[in-house]
C-alpha positions in Angstrom: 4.7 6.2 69.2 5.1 8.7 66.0 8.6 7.0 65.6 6.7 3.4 65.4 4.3 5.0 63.1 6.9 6.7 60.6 8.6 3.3 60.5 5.8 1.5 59.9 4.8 4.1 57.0 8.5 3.8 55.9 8.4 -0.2 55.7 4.8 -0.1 54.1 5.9 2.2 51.3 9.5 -0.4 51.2 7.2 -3.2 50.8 4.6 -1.4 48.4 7.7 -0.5 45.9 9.1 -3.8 46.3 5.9 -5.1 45.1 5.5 -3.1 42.3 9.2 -3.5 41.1 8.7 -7.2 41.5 5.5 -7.0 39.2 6.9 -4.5 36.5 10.2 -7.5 36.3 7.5 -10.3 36.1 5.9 -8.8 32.9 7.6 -9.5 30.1 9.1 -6.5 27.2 6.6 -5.8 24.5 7.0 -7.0 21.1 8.1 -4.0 18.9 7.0 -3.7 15.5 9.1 -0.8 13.7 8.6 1.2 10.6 9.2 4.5 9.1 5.9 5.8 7.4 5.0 9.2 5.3 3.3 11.3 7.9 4.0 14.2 6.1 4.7 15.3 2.6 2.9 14.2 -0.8 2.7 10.7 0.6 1.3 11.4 4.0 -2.1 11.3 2.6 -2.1 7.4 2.6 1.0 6.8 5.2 -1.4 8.3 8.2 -4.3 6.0 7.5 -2.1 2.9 7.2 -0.4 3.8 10.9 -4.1 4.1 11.8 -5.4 0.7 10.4 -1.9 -0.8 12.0 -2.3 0.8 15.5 -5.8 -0.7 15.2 -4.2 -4.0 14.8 -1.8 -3.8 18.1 -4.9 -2.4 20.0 -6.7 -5.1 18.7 -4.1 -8.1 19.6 -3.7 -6.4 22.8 -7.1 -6.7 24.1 -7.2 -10.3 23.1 -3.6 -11.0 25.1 -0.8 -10.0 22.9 1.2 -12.6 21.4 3.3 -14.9 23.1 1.9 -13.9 26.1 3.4 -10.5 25.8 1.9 -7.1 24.8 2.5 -5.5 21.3 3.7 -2.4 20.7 3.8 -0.1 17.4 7.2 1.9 16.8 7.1 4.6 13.7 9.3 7.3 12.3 8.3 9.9 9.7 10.3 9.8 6.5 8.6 13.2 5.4 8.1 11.3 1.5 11.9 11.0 1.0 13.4 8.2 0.3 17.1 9.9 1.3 15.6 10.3 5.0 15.0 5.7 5.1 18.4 4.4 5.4 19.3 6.1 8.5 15.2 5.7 10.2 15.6 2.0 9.9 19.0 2.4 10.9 17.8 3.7 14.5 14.7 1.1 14.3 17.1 -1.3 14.5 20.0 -0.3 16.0 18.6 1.8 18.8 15.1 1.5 19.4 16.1 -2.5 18.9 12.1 -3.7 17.3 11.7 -6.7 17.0 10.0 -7.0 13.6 10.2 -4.1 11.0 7.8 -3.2 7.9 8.2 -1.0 4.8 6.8 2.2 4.6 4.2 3.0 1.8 5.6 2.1 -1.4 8.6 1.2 -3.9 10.4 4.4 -3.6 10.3 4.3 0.5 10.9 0.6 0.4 13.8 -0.1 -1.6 16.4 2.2 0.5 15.7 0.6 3.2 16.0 -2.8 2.1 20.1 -2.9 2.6 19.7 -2.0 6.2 17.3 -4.9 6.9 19.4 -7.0 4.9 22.3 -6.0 6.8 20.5 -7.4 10.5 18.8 -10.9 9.0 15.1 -9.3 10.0 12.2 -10.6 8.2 10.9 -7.5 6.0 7.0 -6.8 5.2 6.8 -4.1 2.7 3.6 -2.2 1.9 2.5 -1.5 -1.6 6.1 -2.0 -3.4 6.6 -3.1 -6.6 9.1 -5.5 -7.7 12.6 -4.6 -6.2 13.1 -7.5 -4.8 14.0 -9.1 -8.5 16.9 -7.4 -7.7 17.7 -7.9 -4.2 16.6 -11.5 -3.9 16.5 -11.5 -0.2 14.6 -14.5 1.6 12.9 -13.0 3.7 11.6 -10.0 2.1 7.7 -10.6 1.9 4.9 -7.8 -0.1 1.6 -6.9 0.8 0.2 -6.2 -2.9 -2.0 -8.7 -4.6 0.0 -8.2 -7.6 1.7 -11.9 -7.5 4.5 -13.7 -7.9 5.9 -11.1 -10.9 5.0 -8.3 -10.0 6.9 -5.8 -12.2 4.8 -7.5 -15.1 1.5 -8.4 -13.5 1.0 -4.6 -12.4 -0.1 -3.5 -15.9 -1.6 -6.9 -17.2 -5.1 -5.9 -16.5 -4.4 -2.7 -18.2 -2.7 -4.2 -21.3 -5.7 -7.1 -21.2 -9.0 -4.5 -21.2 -7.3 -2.5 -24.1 -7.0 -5.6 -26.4 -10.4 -6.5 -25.6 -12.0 -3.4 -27.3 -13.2 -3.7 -30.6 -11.4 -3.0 -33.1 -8.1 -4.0 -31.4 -5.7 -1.3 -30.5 -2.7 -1.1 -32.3 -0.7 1.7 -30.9 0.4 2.4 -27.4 2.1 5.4 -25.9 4.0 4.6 -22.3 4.8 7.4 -20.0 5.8 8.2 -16.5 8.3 9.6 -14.0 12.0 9.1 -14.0 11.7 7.3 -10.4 12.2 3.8 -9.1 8.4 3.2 -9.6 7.9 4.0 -12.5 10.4 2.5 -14.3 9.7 -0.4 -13.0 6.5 -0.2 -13.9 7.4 1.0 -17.3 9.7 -1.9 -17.9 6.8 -4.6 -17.0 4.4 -2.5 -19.3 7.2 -2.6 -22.6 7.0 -6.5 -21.5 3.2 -6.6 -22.6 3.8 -4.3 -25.6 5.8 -7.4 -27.3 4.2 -9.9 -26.3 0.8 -8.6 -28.2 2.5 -6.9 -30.9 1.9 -3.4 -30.1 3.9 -0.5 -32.0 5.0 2.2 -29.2 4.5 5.5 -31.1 5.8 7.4 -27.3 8.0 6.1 -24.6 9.4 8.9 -22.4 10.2 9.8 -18.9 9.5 13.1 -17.1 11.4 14.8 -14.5 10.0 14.1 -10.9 9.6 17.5 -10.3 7.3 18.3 -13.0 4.4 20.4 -12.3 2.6 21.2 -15.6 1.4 17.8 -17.7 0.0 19.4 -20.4 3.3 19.8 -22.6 3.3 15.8 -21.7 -0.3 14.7 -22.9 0.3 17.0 -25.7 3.4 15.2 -27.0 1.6 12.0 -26.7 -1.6 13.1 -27.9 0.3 14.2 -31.5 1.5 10.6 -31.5 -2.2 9.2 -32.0 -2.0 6.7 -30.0 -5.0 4.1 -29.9 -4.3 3.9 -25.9 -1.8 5.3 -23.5 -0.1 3.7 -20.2 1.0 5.8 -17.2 3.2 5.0 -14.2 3.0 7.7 -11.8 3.5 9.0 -8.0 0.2 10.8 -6.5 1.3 14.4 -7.5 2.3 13.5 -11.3 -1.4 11.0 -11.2 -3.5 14.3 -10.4 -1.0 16.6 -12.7 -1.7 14.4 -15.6 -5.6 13.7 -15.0 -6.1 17.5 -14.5 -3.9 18.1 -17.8 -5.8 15.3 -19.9 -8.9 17.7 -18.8 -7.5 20.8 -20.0 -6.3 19.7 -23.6 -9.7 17.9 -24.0 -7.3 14.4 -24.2 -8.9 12.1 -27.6 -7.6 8.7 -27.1 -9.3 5.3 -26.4 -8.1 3.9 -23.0 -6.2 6.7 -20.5 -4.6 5.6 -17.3 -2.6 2.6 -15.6 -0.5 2.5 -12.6 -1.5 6.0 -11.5 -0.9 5.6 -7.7 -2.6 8.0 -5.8 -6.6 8.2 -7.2 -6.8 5.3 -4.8 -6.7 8.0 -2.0 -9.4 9.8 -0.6 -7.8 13.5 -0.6 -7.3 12.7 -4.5 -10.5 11.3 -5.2 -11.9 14.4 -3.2 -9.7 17.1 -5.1 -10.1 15.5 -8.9 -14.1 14.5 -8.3 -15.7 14.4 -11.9 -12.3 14.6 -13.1 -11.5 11.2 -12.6 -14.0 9.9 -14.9 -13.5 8.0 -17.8 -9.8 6.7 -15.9 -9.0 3.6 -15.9 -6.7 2.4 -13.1 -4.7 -0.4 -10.7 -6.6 -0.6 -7.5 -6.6 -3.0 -4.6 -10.1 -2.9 -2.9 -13.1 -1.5 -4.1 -17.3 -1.5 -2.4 -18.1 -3.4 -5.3 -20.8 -6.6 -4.3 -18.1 -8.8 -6.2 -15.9 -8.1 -3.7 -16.6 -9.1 -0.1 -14.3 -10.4 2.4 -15.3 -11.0 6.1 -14.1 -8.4 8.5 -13.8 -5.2 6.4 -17.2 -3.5 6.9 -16.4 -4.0 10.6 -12.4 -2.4 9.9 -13.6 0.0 7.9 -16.3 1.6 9.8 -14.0 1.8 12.8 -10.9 3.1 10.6 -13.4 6.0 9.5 -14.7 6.9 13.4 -10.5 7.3 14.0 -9.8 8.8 10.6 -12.4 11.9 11.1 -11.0 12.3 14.6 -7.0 12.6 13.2 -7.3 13.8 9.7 -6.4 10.9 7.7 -7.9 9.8 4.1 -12.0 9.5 5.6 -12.8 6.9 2.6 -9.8 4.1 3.4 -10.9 1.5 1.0 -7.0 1.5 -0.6 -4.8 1.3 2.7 -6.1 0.7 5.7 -7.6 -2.8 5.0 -3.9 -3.9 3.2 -2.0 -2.4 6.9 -4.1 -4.8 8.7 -3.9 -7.3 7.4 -0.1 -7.0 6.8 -0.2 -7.1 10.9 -2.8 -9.8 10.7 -0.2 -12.2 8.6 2.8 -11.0 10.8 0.7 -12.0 13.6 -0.2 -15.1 12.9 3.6 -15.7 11.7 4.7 -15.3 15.4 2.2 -17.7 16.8 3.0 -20.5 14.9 6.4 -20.0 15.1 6.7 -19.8 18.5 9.0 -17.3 19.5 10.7 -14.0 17.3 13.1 -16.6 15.7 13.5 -14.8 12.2 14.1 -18.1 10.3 10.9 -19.7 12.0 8.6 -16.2 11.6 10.0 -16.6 7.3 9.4 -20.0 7.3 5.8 -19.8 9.0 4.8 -16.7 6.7 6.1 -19.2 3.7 4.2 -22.4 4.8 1.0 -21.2 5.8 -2.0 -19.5 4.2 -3.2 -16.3 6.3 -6.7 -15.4 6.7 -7.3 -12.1 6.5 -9.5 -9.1 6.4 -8.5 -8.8 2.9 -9.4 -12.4 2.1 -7.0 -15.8 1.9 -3.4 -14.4 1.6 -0.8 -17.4 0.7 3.1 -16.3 -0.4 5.4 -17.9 -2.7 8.9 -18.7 -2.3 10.1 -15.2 -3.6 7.6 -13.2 -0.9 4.9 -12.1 -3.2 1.8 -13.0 -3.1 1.2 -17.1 -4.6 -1.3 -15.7 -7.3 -2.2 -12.3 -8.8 -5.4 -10.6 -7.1 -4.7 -6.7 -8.6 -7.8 -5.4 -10.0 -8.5 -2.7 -12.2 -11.2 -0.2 -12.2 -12.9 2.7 -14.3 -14.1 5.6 -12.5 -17.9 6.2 -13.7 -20.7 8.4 -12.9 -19.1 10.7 -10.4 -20.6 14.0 -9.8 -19.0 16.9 -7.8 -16.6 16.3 -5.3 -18.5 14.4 -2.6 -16.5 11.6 -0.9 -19.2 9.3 0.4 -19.9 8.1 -3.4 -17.0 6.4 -3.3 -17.4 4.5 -0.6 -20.7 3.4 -2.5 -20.9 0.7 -5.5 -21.2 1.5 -9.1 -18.6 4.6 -9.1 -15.3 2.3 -9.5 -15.7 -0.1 -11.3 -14.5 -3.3 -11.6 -13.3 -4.0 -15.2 -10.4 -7.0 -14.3 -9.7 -9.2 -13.5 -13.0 -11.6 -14.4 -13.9 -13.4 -11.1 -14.3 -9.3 -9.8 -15.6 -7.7 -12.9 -18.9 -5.7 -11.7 -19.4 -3.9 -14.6 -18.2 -2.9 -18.5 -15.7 -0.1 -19.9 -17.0 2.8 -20.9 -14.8 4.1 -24.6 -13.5 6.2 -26.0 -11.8 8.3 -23.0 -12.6 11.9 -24.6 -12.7 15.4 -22.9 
């Protein structure tokens, strides 16, 4: 009788197994989605909260089904901010780990190494915040989440260049600075662009080191120049170097700031507080009432819930809503293509306009976005260092372009 029983246990558990094996083989492989992403170093600030807003996404397609019938799954390496560590992360994405789809990480200088390795296996490429380096690769089916449009190497400082020649009298003199890095120079090069086509005399147009850690020998140079307004293209660490800088030589000029990535962050706008005001910058998002798009209250008040728990930026109002919908549009890509078919996800991101959490998103043939949406905002009225102020209206505002404008630019800057 015990000899019955063990076999019957025996062929139960057989059975069981058999069942379970035959289960796990019906369900299809998740889709991977692969990326390297800042999680530490000066760029980890932004890169956690944009894995946060993008694992929100997966968990978020999951629970309505996947796509394709098959669950979604988020793949991500840290590039530690260096650009050297890319080639050989998306290397392994691909190569290894074998993802189906692949994104950028957070910006020009973490994008562009990696864009010969995507190149190299025919994926489709998403990139996150980069700025015009695909002028030089030219690659079909490179596509950029940044509402800076179809030239974007010229239409990130437009706004900039457009505010300053509205003051009265007009500006005449402009000095251009920023690091000797991928961004900006690029950056630079769209801004020298604007300088001729209004007539502007450059009195300064130099490059600093990327290492540089005190601005003031910088403003100072410029500052002798007398310039009516100054333009700066800089990486987070150089953005709060400079603003602090401007603050200690009391900076005199009429219009201070530019493509300064990194105010947009929480940690920075928590360090710099007061400090920031008076700056004019780029931005992508702001709470202002002349900006609403359906979804991101609800994204953004989860984002914050997850953000307090892991320690990423607690405001998210630059990032977070771009990394969603960045999956959003990929999403929606797959579906109506049908299957993982690179040539069918291009085409489909290509053809169709994507609804998103950041509003309407529609690409044109070279991968940016169909039309310019890049705003730019002065900070005003801040006081202390308290972060909920700027997840409030009134404190950045909206000075371009017109269909956002909230509110009017406060001159001279003067410290």
């Amino acid at each position: 009788m015990k000899c019955a029983l063990r076999t019957l246990r025996t062929l139960l558990a057989l059975a069981t197994g058999l069942a379970a094996a035959s289960v796990a083989m019906a369900q299809p492989a998740p889709i991977r989605f692969g990326l390297a992403m800042s999680q530490t170093g000066p760029l980890a600030g932004n890169g956690k909260a944009l894995l946060i807003a993008m694992q929100m996404w997966v968990e978020d397609q999951n629970a309505k089904g996947g796509l394709l019938g098959r669950k979604v799954e988020l793949v991500s390496y840290d590039d530690q901010s260096q650009a050297s560590n890319v080639p050989g992360l998306y290397a392994k994405l691909l190569d290894v780990d074998k993802v189906d789809v692949v994104m950028s990480g957070y910006g020009t200088n973490m994008a562009a190494p990696a864009m010969p390795v995507v190149m190299q296996h025919d994926k489709v490429f998403m990139t996150t915040f980069v700025t015009g380096i695909n002028e030089k690769f030219k690659y079909d089916r490179f596509f950029s989440i940044i509402p800076s449009g179809p030239n974007s190497r010229i239409e990130l400082s437009r706004g900039y260049f457009d505010i300053a020649m509205a003051m009265n009298p007009k500006p005449t003199t402009v000095a251009l600075a920023g690091a000797d890095a991928e961004f900006s120079q690029v950056a630079l090069d769209g801004a020298r662009e604007h300088v001729k086509r209004l007539g502007l005399k450059v009195v300064y147009d130099k490059s600093y080191p990327p290492n540089t850690t005190d601005y003031a020998p910088v403003l100072r140079a410029i500052q002798a120049t007398n310039p009516d307004f100054i333009f700066v293209a800089s990486y987070p660490g150089d953005s709060s170097g400079l603003i602090r800088a401007a603050n200690e030589i009391k900076l005199k000029t009429r219009l201070f700031g530019g493509g300064m990535i990194g105010v947009q962050f929480g940690a920075l706008k928590g360090q710099l507080g007061s400090l920031l005001n008076g700056v004019v910058s780029y931005d992508v998002y702001v709470p202002e009432p002349t900006m609403k798009f359906a979804g991101i209250d609800d994204l953004l008040t989860r984002y914050r819930v997850r953000a307090a728990k892991e320690g990423a930026d607690p405001v998210g109002i630059y990032g977070p809503p771009y990394a969603y919908a960045e999956m959003q549009v990929l999403g929606q890509a797959i579906t109506a293509a049908g299957s993982l078919d690179q040539d069918k996800i291009a085409a489909a991101i290509k053809a169709n306009p994507h609804d998103t959490v950041v509003g309407t998103i529609k690409f044109g043939p070279d991968g940016e976005w169909e039309k310019s949406r890049l705003i730019y905002v002065q900070y005003q009225g801040i006081q202390g260092n308290d972060l909920d102020q700027f997840k409030q209206a009134g404190k950045q505002v909206i000075l371009y372009p017109p269909e956002f404008k909230s509110g009017t630019l406060q001159t001279p800057f003067s410290r």
